[in-house]
Residue, then its C-alpha position, 0 to 999 in steps of 0.5 A: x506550543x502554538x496551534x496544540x489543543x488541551x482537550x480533558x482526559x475523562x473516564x473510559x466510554x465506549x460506544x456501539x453502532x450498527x449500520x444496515x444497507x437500507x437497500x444500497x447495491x455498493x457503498x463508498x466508505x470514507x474513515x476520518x480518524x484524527x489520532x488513534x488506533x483503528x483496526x477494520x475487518x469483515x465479518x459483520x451481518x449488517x453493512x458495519x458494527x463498530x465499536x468505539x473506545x475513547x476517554x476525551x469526549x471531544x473525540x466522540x465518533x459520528x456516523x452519517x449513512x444515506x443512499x441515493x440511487x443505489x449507492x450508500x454514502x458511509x461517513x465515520x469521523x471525530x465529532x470535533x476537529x482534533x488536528x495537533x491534539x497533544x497526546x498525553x494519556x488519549x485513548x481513542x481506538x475504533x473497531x470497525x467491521x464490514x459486511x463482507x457481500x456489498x461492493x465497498x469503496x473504502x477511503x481511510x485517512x488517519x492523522x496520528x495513529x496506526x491502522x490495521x486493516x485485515x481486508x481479506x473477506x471484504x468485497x472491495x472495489x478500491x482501497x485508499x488510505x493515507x496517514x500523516x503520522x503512523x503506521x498502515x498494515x493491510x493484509x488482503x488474503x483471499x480473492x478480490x473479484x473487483x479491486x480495482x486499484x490500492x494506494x496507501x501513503x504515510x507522511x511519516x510511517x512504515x507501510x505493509x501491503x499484502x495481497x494473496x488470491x486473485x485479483x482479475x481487475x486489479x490495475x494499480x498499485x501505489x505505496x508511498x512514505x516520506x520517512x517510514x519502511x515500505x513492504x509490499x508483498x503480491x503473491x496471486x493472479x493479477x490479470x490486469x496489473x499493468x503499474x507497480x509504485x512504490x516510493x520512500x524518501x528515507x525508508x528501506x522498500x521491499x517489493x517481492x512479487x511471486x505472483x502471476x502477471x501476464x500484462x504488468x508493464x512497468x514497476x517504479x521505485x523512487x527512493x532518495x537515501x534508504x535501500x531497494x529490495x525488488x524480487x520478481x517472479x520467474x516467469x513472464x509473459x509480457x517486457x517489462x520495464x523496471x525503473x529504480x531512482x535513489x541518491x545514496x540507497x543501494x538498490x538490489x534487484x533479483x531477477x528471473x535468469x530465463x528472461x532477457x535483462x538489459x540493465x542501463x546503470x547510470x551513477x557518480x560515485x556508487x558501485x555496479x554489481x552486475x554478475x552474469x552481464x556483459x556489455x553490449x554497446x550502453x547497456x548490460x546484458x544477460x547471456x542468453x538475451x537475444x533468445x527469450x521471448x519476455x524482456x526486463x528492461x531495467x533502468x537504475x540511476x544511483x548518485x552515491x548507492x551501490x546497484x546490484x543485479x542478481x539472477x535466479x532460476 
């Protein structure tokens, strides 16, 4: 096949390194891995340990560490370019661990692979990570006292975020993929979250929120055939704007009762299931409307797919 590179399957070598800080007060780190498995944890004493598996020798790791001004620039990526590689019997896993005091900036980009990335002790200040073919899973369990914003994308992939604890400068965040199943899972304090997006364009997407969000102002979901799975907490303390987008996905959304919903349903030949909703002038509402103090407005445009509202509490 044209384009795809025969690169000689060796013996098994594995590889150590240890990175220290060399005075750094925060790092930005950027994770280049071309295919393969890549697991990235905390615990480490030093600013990284990594440990490296693999059996082609073109996919020998290279580090680059410096710092200027404070600030260290942690680079771990393949030795050659590997982009259309056939897999055959390739090997190529990275260890990676982080030391879990220094502000980190991490930024992963995987070709084909997964990445699993258990993040809960870090110091995160951001967390991107992309995959042009794989699977993300990134588990945040523990406060984050200066994550500012998360975006994980996968071309073709499931994705899976989940983060418990508090997160007081936490502002956005943002999963995509273009065919895999969407998960996020948010069940701490988020004092500064104002955007939610998530968006599939033939995966299920599940979005259960259980946490605190006193300023969270708006979630999108953009989905084109797979199915919405949204669960909001049961109190709010701000309005709130919900906006669901699919041509033949059915979109489910269960919603706080003791909170005014008005539900503007707009679609061609799909089904509205809306209990507990009267009509009032273009939109739905829920009894009880004109009396609460936080609203949901929720605007939920479907070709073909069923629309489905319920309330709990």
């Amino acid at each position: 096949m044209a384009g795809k590179q025969d690169f000689d399957v060796s013996d098994l070598q594995t590889r150590s390194h240890v990175a220290t800080a060399n005075g750094a007060e925060r790092v930005r780190a950027e994770i280049r891995m071309g295919l393969g498995s890549l697991e990235v944890a905390g615990g480490a004493e030093p600013l990284l340990k990594g440990e490296f598996f693999y059996n082609v020798p073109e996919l020998r790791p290279e580090i680059d560490y410096h710092v200027a001004e404070g600030v260290g620039t942690l680079l771990v990526r393949h030795e050659s370019k590997i982009g259309g590689v056939q897999f055959r019997q390739v090997r190529n896993d990275w260890n990676l661990q982080f030391n879990d005091e220094m502000p980190l900036d991490l930024d992963v980009k995987l070709g084909a692979g997964n990445a699993d990335l258990a993040l809960g002790t870090l110091n995160l200040t951001r967390l991107k990570a992309r995959a042009a073919s794989g699977r993300l899973d990134a588990g945040l369990v523990g406060d984050q006292q200066l994550l500012e914003a998360i975006h994980l994308d996968a071309a073709s992939g499931d994705v899976r975020l989940e983060v418990t604890g508090a997160c007081p400068q936490l502002s956005s965040v943002k999963l995509g993929s273009a065919s895999g199943r969407l998960a996020l899972e948010l069940n701490g304090a988020y004092a500064k979250l104002e955007r939610i997006r998530a968006g599939s364009t033939s995966g299920k997407v599940d979005v259960f929120l259980q946490g605190t969000f006193p300023v969270l102002a708006e979630i999108s979901c953009d989905l084109v055939s797979g199915a919405l799975e949204l669960l909001l907490p049961d109190a709010l303390e701000s309005d709130l704007r919900v906006k669901c987008n699919s041509v033949s996905g059915r979109l489910r959304l269960m919603l706080p009762a003791n909170v005014g919903i008005s539900v503007s349903a707009r679609k061609i030949s799909g089904h509205l299931d809306l209990p507990g909703f009267h009509k009032q002038g273009n939109v739905y509402v829920n009894e009880g409307y004109e009396e609460t103090g936080a609203r949901i407005r929720i605007d939920a445009n479907t070709v073909s797919g069923a629309i489905q509202v319920r309330l709990s509490g």
